[in-house]
Rosetta silent file (secondary structure, phi, psi, omega in degrees, C-alpha in Angstrom):
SEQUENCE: XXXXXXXXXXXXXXXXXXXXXXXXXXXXXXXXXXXXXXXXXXXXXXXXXXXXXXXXXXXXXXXXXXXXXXXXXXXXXXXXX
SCORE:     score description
SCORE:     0.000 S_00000001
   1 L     0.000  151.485 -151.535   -2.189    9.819   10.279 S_00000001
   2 L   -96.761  134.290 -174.531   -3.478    9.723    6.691 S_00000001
   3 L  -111.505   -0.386  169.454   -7.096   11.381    6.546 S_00000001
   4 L   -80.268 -162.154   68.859   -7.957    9.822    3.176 S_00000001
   5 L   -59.278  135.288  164.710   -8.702    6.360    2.603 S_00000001
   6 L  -137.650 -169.694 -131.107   -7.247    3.889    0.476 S_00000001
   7 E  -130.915  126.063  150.297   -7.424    0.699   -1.704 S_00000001
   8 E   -86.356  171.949 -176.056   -5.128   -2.331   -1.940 S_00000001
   9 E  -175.798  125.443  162.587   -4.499   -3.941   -5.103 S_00000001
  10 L   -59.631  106.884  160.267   -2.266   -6.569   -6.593 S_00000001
  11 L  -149.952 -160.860  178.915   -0.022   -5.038   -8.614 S_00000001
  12 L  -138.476   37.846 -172.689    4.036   -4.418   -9.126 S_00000001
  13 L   -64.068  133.307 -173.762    4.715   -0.844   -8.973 S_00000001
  14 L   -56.738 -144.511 -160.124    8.791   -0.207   -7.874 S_00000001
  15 L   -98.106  179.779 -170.267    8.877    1.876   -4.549 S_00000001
  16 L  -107.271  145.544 -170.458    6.492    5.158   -2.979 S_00000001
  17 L   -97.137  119.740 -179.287    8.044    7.951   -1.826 S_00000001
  18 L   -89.831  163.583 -175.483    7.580    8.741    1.923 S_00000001
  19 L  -116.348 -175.419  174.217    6.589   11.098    3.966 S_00000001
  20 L   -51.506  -55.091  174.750    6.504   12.293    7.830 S_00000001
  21 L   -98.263  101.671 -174.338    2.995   10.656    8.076 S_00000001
  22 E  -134.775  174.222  175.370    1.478    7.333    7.591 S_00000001
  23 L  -108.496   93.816  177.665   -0.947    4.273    8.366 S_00000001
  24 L   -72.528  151.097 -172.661    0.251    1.020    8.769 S_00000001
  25 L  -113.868  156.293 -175.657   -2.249   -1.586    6.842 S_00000001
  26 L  -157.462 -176.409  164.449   -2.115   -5.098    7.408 S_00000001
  27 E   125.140  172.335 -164.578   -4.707   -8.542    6.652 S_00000001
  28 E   -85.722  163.146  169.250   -5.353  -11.311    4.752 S_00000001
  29 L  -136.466  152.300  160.951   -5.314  -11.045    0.785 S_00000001
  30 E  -130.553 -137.429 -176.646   -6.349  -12.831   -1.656 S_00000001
  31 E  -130.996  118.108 -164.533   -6.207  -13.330   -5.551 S_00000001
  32 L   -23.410  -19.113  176.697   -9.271  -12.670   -7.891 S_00000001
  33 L  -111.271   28.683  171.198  -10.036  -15.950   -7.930 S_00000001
  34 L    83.073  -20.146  173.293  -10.469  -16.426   -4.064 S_00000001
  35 E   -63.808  132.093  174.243   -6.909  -18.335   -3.699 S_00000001
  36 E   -49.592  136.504  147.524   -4.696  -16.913   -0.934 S_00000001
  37 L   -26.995  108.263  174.088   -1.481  -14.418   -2.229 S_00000001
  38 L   -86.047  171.735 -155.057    1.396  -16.814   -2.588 S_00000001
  39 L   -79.261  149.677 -151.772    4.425  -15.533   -1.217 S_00000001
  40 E   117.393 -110.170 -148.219    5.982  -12.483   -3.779 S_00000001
  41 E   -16.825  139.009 -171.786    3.311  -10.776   -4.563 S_00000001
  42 E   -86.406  158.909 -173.869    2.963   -7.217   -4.496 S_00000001
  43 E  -138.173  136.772  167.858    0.458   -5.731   -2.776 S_00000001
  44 E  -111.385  141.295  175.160    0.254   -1.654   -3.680 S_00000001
  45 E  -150.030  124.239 -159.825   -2.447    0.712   -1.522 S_00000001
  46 E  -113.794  127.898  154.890   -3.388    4.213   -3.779 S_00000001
  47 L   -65.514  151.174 -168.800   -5.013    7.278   -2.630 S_00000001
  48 L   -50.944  -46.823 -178.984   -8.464    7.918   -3.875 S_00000001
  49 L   -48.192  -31.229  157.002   -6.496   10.102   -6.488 S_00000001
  50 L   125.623    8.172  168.862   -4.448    7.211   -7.803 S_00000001
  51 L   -84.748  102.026 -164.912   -1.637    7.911   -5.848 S_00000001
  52 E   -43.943  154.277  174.737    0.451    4.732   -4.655 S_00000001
  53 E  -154.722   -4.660 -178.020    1.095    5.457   -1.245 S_00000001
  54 E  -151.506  138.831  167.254    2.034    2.332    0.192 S_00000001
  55 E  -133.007  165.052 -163.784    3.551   -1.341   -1.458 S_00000001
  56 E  -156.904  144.100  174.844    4.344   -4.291    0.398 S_00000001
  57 E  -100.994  128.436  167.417    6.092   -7.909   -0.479 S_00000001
  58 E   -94.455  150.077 -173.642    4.065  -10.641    1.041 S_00000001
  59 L  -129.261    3.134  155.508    6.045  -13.266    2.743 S_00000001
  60 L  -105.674  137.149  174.189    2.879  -15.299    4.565 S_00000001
  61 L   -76.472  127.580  179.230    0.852  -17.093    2.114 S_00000001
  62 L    72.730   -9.046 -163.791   -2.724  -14.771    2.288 S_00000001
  63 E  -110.900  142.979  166.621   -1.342  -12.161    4.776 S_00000001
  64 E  -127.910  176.669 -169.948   -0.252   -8.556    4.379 S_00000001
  65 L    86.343  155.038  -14.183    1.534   -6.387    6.190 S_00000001
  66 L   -50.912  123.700 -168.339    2.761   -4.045    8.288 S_00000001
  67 L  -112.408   90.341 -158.767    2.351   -2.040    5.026 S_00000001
  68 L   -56.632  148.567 -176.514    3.104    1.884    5.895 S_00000001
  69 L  -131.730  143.889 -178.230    0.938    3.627    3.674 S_00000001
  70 E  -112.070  143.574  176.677    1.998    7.571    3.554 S_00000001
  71 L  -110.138  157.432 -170.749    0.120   10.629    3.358 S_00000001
  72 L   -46.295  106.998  159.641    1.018   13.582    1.126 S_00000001
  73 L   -74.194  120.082  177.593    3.395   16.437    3.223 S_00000001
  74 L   -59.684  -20.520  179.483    1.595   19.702    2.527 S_00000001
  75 L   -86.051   30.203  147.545    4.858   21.713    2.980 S_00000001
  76 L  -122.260  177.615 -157.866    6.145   20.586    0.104 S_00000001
  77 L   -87.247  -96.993 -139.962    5.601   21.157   -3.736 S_00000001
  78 L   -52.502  139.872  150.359    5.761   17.360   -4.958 S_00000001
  79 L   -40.264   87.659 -178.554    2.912   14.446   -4.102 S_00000001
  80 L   -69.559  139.227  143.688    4.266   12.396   -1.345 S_00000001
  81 L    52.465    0.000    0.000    3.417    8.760   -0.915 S_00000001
């Protein structure tokens, strides 16, 4: 289970690379101006570091989720998820 916390955000980043270990995230969303997510949208969730770690397509108008969000495997060199 991912010992950081992190942030959704509307955005459209392609896909996160995964790891052994994640969180699924889930919940309503909405759009800066208070309107529910219309169906599309990307939803992205970043490690405090700025590291994407999880993206999601929503397919319920306002709703997200399950969105696995992955945490970094220490036995390896590269920044996972």
């Amino acid at each position: 289970m991912a010992s950081r916390p992190s942030k959704a955000a509307v955005t459209g980043n392609p896909a996160v690379n995964p790891s052994t270990e994640w969180v699924n995230l889930f919940g309503a969303i909405t759009l800066a101006d208070g309107r529910p997510a219309p169906y599309g949208t990307i939803v992205d969730a970043y490690a405090p570091g700025g590291l994407r770690c999880g993206t999601f397509l929503v397919t319920e108008v306002g709703r997200y989720g399950p969105m696995p969000c992955y945490r970094d495997d220490p036995t390896t060199p590269e920044l996972d998820g």
